[in-house]
C-alpha positions in Angstrom: 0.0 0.0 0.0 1.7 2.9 -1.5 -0.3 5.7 0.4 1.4 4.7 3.8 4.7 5.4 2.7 5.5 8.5 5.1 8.6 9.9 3.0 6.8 11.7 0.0 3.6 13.3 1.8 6.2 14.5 4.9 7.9 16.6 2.6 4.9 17.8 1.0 3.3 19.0 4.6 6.8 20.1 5.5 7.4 22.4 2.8 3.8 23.4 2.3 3.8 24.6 6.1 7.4 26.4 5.4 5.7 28.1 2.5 2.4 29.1 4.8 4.8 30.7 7.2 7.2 32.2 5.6 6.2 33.8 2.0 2.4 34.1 2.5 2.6 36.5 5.9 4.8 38.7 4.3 2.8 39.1 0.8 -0.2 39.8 3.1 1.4 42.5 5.8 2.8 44.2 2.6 -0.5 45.4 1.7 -1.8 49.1 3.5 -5.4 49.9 4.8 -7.0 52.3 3.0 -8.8 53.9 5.9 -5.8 54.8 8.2 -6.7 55.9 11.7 -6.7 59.5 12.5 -6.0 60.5 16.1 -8.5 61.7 18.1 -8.5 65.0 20.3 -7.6 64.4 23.6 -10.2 67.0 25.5 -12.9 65.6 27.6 -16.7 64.8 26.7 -18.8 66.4 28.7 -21.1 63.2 30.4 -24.0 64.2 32.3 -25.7 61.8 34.7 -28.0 59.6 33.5 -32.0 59.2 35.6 -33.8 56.1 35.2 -36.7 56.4 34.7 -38.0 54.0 37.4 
């Protein structure tokens, strides 16, 4: 039975993993958001206090 030969499908997952972690990550973190964040003021909101109605 062919298919439980270990020594062709261990280099397959090997090198399919080393490909998943090396080469994919950095194609993806190359790309920019469109929508950067903008910083936000730093004054305080005015909060009021809240009655229930109860």
């Amino acid at each position: 039975m062919p298919q439980l030969n270990p020594t062709p499908w261990f280099a397959i997952l090997v090198f399919s993993w080393i490909i998943f972690l090396t080469i994919i990550p950095t194609k993806i973190l190359n790309h920019t958001s469109p929508n950067e964040p903008t910083p936000m003021s730093e004054e305080k909101h005015k909060t009021g206090s809240w009655d229930w109605p109860w």
